[in-house]
SEVEX-438894 format. One line per field, with one value per residue: x, y negated, z negated of N, C-alpha, C in turn; residue in three letters; residue number from 1; chain. Coordinates in steps of 0.05 Angstrom, whole numbers, plus 5000, padded with zeros to 4 digits. Layout:
! SEVEX-438894
n_c1 <- c(X,...) .
n_c2 <- c(Y,...) .
n_c3 <- c(Z,...) .
ca_c1 <- c(X,...) .
ca_c2 <- c(Y,...) .
ca_c3 <- c(Z,...) .
c_c1 <- c(X,...) .
c_c2 <- c(Y,...) .
c_c3 <- c(Z,...) .
rest <- c(Ala,...) .
nr <- c(NUM,...) .
kette <- c(A,...) .
This chain:
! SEVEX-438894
n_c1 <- c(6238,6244,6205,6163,6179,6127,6132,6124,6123,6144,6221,6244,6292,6351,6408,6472,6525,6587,6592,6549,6529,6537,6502,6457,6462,6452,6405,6377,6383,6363,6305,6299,6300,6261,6212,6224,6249,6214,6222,6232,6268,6274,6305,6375,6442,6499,6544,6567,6548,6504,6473,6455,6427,6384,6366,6337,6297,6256,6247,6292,6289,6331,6400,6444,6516,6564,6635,6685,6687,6678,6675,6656,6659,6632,6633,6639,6592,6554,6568,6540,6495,6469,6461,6417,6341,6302,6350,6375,6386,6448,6487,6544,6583,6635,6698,6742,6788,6806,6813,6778,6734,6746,6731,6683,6657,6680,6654,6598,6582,6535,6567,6582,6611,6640,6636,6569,6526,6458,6444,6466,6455,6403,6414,6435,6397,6353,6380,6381,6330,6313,6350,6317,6269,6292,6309,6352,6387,6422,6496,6542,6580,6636,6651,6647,6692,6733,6739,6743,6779,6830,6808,6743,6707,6659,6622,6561,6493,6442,6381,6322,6298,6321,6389,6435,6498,6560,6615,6686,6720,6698,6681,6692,6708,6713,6670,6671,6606,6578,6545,6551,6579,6594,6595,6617,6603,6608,6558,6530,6516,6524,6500,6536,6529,6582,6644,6699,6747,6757,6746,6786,6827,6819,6829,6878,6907,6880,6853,6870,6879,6857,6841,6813,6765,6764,6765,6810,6802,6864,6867,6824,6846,6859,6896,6926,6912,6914,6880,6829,6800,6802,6824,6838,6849,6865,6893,6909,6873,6852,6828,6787,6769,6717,6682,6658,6668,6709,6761,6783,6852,6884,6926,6954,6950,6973,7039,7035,7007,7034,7081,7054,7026,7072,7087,7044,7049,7092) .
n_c2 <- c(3553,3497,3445,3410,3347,3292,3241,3193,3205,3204,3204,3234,3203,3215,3180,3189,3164,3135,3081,3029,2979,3005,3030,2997,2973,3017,3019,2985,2976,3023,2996,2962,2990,3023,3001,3020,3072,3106,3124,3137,3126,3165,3189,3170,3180,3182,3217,3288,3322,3297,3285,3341,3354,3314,3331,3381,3361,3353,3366,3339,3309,3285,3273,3213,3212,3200,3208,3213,3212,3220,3272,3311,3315,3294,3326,3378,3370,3379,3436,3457,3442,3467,3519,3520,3536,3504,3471,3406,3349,3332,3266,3249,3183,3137,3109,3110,3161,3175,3234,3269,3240,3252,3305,3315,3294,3329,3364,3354,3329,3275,3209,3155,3103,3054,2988,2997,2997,2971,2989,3026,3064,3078,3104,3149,3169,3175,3221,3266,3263,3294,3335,3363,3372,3411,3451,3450,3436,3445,3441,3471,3531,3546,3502,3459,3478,3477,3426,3407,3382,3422,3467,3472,3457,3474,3526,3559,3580,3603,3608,3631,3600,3549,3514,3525,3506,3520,3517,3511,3528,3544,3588,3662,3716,3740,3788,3835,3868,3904,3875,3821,3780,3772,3725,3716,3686,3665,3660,3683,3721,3701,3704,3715,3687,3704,3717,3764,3763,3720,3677,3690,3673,3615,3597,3617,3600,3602,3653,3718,3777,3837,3885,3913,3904,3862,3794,3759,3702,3658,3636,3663,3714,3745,3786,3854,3926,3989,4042,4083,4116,4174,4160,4162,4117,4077,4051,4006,3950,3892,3849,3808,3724,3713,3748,3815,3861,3889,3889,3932,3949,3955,4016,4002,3940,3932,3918,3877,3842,3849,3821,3771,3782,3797,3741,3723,3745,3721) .
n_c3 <- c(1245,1281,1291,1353,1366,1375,1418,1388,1341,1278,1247,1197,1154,1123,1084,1070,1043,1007,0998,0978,1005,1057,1059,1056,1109,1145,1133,1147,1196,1217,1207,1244,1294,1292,1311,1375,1363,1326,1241,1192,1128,1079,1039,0997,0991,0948,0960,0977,0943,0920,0959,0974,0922,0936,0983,0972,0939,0992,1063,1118,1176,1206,1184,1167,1159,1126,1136,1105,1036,0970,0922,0955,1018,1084,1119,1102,1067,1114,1129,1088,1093,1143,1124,1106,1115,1146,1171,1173,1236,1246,1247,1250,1212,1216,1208,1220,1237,1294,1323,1306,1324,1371,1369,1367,1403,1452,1431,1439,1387,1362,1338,1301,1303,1258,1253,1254,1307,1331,1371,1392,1356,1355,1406,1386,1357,1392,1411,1376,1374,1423,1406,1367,1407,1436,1397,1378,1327,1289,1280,1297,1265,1271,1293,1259,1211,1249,1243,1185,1139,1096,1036,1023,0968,0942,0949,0986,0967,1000,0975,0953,0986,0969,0963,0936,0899,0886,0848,0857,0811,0783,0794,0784,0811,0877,0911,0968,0998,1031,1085,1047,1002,0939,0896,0833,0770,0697,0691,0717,0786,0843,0934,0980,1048,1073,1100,1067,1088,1113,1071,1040,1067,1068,1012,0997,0956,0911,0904,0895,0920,0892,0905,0972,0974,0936,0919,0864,0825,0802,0752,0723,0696,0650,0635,0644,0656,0642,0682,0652,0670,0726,0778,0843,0871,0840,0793,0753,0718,0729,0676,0657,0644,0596,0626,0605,0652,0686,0731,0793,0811,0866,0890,0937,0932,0883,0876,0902,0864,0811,0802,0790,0750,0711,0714,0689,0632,0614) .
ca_c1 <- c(6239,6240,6169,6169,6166,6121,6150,6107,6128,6158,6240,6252,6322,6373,6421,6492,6550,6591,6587,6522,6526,6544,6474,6438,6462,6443,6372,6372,6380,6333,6282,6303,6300,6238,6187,6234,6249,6194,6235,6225,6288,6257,6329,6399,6467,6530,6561,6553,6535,6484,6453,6449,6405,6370,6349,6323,6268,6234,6260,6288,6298,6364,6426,6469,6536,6593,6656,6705,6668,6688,6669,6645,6659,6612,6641,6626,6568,6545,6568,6528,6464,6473,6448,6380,6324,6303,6365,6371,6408,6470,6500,6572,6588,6666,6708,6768,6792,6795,6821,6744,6714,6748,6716,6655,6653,6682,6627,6570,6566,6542,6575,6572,6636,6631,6613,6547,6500,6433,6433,6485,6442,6381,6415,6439,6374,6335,6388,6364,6302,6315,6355,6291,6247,6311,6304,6378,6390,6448,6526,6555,6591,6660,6669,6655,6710,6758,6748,6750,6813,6830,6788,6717,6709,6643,6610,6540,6479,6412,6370,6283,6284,6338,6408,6453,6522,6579,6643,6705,6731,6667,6688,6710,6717,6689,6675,6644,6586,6567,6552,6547,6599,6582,6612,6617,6614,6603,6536,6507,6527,6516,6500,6539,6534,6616,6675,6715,6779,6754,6747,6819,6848,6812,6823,6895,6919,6861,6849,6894,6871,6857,6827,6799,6741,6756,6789,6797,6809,6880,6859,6806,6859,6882,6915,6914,6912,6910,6852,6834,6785,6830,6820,6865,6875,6871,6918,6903,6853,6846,6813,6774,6764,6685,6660,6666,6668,6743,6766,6804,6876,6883,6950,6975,6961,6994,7069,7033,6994,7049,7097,7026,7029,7100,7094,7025,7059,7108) .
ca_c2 <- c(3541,3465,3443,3396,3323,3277,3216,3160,3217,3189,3211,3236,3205,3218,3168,3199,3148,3129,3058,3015,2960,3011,3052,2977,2969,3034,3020,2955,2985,3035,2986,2944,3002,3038,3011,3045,3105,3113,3128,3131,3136,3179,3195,3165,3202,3170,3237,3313,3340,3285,3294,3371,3355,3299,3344,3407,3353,3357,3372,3314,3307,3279,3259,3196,3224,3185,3230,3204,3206,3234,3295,3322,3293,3294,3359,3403,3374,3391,3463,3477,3435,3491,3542,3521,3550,3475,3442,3374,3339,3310,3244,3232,3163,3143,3084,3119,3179,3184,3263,3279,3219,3270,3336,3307,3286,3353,3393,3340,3326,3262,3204,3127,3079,3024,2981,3010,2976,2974,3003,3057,3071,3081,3126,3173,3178,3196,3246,3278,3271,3311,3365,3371,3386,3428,3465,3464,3417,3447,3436,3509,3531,3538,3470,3443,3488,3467,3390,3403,3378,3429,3479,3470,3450,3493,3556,3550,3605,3600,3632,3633,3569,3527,3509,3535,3498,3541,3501,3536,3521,3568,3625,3689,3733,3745,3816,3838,3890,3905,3850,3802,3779,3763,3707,3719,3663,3666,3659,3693,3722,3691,3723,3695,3703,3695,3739,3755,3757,3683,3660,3697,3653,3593,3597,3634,3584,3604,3677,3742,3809,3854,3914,3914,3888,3834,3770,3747,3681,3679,3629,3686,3733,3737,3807,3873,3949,4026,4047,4107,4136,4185,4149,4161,4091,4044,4055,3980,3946,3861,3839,3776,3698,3690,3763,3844,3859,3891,3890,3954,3939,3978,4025,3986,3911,3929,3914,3845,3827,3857,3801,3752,3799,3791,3717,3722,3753,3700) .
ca_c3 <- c(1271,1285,1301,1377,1364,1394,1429,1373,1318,1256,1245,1174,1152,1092,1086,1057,1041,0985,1006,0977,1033,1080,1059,1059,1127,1163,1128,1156,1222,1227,1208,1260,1317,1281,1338,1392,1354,1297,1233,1154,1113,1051,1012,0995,0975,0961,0966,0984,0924,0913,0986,0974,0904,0941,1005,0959,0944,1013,1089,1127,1208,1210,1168,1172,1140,1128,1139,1084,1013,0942,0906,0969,1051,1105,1143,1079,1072,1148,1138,1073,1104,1159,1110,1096,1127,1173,1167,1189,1255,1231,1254,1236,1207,1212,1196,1236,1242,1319,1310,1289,1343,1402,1369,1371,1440,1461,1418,1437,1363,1352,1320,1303,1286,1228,1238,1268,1317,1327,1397,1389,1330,1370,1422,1375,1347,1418,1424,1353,1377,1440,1395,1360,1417,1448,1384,1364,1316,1278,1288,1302,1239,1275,1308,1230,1207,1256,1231,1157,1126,1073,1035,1004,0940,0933,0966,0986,0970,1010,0952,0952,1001,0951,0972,0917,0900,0867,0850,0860,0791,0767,0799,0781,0832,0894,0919,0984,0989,1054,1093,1049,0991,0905,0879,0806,0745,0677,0677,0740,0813,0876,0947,0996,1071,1089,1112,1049,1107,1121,1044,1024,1079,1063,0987,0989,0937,0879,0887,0894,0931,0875,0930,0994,0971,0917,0909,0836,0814,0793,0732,0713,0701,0622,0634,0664,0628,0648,0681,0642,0689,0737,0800,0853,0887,0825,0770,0733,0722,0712,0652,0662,0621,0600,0617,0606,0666,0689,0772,0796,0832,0887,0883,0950,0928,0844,0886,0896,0833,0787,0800,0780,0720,0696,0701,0661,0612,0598) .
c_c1 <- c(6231,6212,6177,6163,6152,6134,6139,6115,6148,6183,6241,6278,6331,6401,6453,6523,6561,6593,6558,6524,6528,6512,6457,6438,6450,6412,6362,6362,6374,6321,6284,6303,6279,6216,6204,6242,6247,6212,6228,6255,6276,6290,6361,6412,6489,6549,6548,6535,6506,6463,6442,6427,6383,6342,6325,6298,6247,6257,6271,6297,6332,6384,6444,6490,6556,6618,6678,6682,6682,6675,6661,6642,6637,6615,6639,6600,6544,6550,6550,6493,6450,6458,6419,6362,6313,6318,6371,6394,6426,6484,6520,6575,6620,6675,6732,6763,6787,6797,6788,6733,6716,6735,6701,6646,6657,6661,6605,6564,6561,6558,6574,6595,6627,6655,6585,6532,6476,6427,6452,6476,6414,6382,6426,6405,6353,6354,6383,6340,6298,6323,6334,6276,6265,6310,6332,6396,6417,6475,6528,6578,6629,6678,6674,6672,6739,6766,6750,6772,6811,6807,6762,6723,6680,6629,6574,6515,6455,6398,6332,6283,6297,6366,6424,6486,6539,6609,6655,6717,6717,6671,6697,6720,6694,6694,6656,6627,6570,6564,6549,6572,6586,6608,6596,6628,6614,6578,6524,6534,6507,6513,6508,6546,6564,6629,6687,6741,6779,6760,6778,6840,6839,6834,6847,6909,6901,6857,6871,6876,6881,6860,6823,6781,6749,6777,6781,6808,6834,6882,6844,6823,6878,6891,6908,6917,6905,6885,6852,6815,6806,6810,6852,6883,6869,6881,6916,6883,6859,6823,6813,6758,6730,6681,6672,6677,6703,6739,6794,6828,6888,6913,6970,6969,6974,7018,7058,7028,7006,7071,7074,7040,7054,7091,7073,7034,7082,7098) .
c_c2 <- c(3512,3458,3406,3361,3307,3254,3184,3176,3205,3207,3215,3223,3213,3204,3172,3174,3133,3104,3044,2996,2980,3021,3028,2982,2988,3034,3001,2956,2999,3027,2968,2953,3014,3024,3021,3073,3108,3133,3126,3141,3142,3192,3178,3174,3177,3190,3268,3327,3325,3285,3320,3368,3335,3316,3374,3384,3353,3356,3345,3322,3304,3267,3243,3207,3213,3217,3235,3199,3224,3255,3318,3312,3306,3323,3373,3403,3384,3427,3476,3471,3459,3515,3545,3523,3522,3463,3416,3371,3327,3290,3233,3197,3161,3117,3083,3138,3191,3212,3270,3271,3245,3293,3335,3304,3310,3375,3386,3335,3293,3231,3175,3113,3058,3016,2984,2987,2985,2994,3028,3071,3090,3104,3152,3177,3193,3222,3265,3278,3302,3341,3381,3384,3406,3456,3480,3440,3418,3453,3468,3510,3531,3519,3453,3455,3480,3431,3391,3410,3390,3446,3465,3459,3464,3515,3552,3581,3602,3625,3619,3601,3555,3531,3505,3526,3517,3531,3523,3542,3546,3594,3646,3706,3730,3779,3822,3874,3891,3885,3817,3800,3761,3749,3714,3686,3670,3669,3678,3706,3709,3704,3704,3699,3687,3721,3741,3753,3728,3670,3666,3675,3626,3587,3608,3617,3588,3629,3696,3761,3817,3893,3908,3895,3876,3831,3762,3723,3675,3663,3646,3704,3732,3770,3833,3901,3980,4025,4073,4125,4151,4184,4148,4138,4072,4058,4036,3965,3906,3853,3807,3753,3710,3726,3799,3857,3868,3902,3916,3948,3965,3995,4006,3959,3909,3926,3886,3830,3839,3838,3776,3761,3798,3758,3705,3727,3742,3672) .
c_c3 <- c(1269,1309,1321,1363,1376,1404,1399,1341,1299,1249,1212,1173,1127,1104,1064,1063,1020,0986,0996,1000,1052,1091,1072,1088,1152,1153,1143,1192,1238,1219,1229,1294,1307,1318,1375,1393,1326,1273,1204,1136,1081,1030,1024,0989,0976,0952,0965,0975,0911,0941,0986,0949,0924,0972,0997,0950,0959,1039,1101,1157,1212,1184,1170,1148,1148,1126,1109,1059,0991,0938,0929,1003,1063,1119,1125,1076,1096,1141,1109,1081,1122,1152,1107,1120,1148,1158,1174,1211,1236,1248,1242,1240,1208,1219,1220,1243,1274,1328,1318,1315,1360,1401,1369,1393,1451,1455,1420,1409,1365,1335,1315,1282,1278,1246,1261,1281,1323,1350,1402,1377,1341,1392,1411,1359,1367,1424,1402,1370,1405,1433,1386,1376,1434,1423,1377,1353,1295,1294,1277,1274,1247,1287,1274,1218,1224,1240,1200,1151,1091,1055,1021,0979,0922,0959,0958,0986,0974,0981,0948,0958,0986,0958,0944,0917,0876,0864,0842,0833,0778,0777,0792,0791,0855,0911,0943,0991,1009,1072,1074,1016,0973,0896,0854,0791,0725,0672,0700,0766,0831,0910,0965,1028,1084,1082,1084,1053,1098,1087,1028,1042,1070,1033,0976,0967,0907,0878,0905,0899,0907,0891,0957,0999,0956,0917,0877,0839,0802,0751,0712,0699,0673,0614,0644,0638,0646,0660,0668,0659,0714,0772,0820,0868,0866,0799,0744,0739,0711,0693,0657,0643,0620,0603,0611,0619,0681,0720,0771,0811,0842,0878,0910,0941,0897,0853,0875,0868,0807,0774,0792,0745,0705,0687,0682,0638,0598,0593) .
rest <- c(Unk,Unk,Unk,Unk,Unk,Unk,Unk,Unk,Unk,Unk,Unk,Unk,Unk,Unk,Unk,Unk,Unk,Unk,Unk,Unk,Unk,Unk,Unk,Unk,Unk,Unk,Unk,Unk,Unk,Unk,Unk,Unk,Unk,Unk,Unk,Unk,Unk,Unk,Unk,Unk,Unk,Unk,Unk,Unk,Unk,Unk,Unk,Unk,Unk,Unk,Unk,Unk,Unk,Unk,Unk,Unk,Unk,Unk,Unk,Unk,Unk,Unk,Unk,Unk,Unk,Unk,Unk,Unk,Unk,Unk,Unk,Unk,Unk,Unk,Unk,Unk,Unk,Unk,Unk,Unk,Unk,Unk,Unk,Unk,Unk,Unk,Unk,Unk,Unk,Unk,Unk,Unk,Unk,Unk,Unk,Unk,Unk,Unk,Unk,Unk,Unk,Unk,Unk,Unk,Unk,Unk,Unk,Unk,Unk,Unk,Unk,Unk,Unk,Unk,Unk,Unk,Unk,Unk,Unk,Unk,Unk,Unk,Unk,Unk,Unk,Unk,Unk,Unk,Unk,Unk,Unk,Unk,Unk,Unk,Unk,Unk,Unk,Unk,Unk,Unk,Unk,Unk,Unk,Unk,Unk,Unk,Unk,Unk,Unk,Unk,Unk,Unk,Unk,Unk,Unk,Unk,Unk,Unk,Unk,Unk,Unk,Unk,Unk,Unk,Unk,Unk,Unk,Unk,Unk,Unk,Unk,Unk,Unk,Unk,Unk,Unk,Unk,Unk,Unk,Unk,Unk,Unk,Unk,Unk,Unk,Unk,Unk,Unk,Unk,Unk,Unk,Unk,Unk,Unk,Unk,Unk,Unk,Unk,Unk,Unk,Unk,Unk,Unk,Unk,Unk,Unk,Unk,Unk,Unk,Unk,Unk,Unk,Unk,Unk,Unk,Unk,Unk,Unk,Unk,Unk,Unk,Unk,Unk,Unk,Unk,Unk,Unk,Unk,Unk,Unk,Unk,Unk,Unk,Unk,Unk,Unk,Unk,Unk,Unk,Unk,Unk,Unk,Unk,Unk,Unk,Unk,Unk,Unk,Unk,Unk,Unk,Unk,Unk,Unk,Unk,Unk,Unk,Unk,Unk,Unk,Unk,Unk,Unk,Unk,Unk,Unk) .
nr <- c(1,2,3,4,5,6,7,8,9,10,11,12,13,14,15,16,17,18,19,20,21,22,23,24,25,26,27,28,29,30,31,32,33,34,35,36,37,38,39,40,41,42,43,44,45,46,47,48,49,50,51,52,53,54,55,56,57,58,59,60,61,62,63,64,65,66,67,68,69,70,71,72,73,74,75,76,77,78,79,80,81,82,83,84,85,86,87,88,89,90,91,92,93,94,95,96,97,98,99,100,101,102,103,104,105,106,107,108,109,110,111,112,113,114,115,116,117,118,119,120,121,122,123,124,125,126,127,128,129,130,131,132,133,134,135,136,137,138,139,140,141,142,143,144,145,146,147,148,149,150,151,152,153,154,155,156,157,158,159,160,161,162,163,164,165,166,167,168,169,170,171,172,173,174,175,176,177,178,179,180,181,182,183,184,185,186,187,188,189,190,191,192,193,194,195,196,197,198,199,200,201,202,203,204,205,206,207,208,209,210,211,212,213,214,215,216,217,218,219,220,221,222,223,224,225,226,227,228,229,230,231,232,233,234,235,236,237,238,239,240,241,242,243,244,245,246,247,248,249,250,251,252,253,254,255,256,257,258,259,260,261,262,263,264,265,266) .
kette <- c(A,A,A,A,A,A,A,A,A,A,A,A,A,A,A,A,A,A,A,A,A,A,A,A,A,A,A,A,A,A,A,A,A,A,A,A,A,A,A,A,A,A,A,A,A,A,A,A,A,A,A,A,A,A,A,A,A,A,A,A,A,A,A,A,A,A,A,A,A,A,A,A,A,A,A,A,A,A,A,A,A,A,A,A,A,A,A,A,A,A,A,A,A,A,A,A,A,A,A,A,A,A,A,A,A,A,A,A,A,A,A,A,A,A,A,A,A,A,A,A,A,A,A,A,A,A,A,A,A,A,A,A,A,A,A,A,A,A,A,A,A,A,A,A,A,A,A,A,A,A,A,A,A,A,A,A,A,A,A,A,A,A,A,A,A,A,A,A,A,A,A,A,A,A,A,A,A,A,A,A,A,A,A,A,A,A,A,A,A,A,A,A,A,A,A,A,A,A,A,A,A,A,A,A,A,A,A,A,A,A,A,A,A,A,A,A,A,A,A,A,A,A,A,A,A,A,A,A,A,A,A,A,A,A,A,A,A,A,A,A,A,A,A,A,A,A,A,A,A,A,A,A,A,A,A,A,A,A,A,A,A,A,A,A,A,A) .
């Protein structure tokens, strides 16, 4: 739970943008509104995956997040910040993209066009502050899904209070197990709380319904083979890159993943 702020209370920030002048400038300008709305910018990112190591250092109040950035944009990063146990306000940054500007305004998220001013700057900050003592400081997970262009590029795993990145590349399969769904790698599994409906639609371009329950990877996938156990709904089984480990194929999705299987085999 997000603990009330006082009105003279000092604003944690994290400053996310692949821009160096852009970062100078939003520093520049909460020191320049700090004695109207008391403020300490304690980390920098110039991109997702560098804000996600930079925030597992210590908690922060709010997030300036540029929208547009490399390895990782601003609307991914908002939906894996989401995860952690006090996650931060987020304040979209944006160059353009008026698309985004209107879903923001419609969802109250939010947001601040470059080139930023001091006093626009300032009123999104009392309205953080207000979320704070409203005690609802995170963006709802399906308004940031409607604005992200295109899928993820990693899957996120709240794990003993640390915010866990899992690139998709690394994956092996993912299988779900009651409510909650194991991303598999090479080296480890992951516990991840998502739909495995939602991630087969997201993702229908990297993995292949094996079963019910599991999507594999279709990279993972260096051939299939008898199951010899006498099971009545899986017949074959996929054999997988990197570990032991073999996925059962249901008897209704082997129509689908047999035509996979032919063209593996050439």
């Amino acid at each position: 739970m997000t603990t009330a702020l006082s009105n003279n209370e000092t604003l944690t920030v994290m400053i996310v943008d692949d821009e160096a002048p852009a970062r100078t400038r939003l520093r520049d300008l909460l020191a320049d509104i700090a004695a109207e709305v008391p403020n300490a910018v304690v980390a920098e990112a110039a991109n997702g995956l560098l804000a996600v190591e930079a925030i597992a250092e210590g908690s922060v109040d709010v997030a300036l997040v540029d929208i547009r950035m490399p390895k990782m944009d601003g609307i991914e990063l908002a939906m894996h910040l989401a995860q952690l146990e006090h996650p931060p306000a987020i304040i979209f940054v944006t160059a353009f993209d008026s698309h985004a500007v209107q879903a923001f305004e419609l969802n109250a998220i939010d947001y601040l066009v470059k080139p930023v001013r001091a006093q626009r700057l300032a009123i999104a900050m009392q309205k953080v502050r207000l979320n704070v003592w409203q005690k609802h400081p995170v963006i709802a997970p399906q308004v940031l899904a409607t604005l992200q262009q295109g899928a993820r590029t990693h899957l996120s795993c709240h794990e003993r209070g640390r915010l866990l990145l899992i690139p998709l590349p690394d994956i092996l399969y993912l299988k779900a197990d009651l409510k909650y769904v194991t991303a598999r790698t090479i080296s480890r599994e992951y516990l991840l709380d998502e739909s495995l409906t939602h991630l087969e639609e997201e993702f229908s371009e990297r993995f292949i319904r094996l079963h019910r329950s599991a999507l594999v990877a279709r990279e993972a996938i260096t051939g299939f083979e008898k199951n010899a156990a006498e099971d009545a709904d899986t017949q074959w089984q996929a054999l997988l890159r990197g570990i032991p480990e073999k996925l059962p194929v249901s008897r209704r999705q082997w129509p689908l993943v047999k035509s996979y299987a032919r063209l593996l085999s050439t």
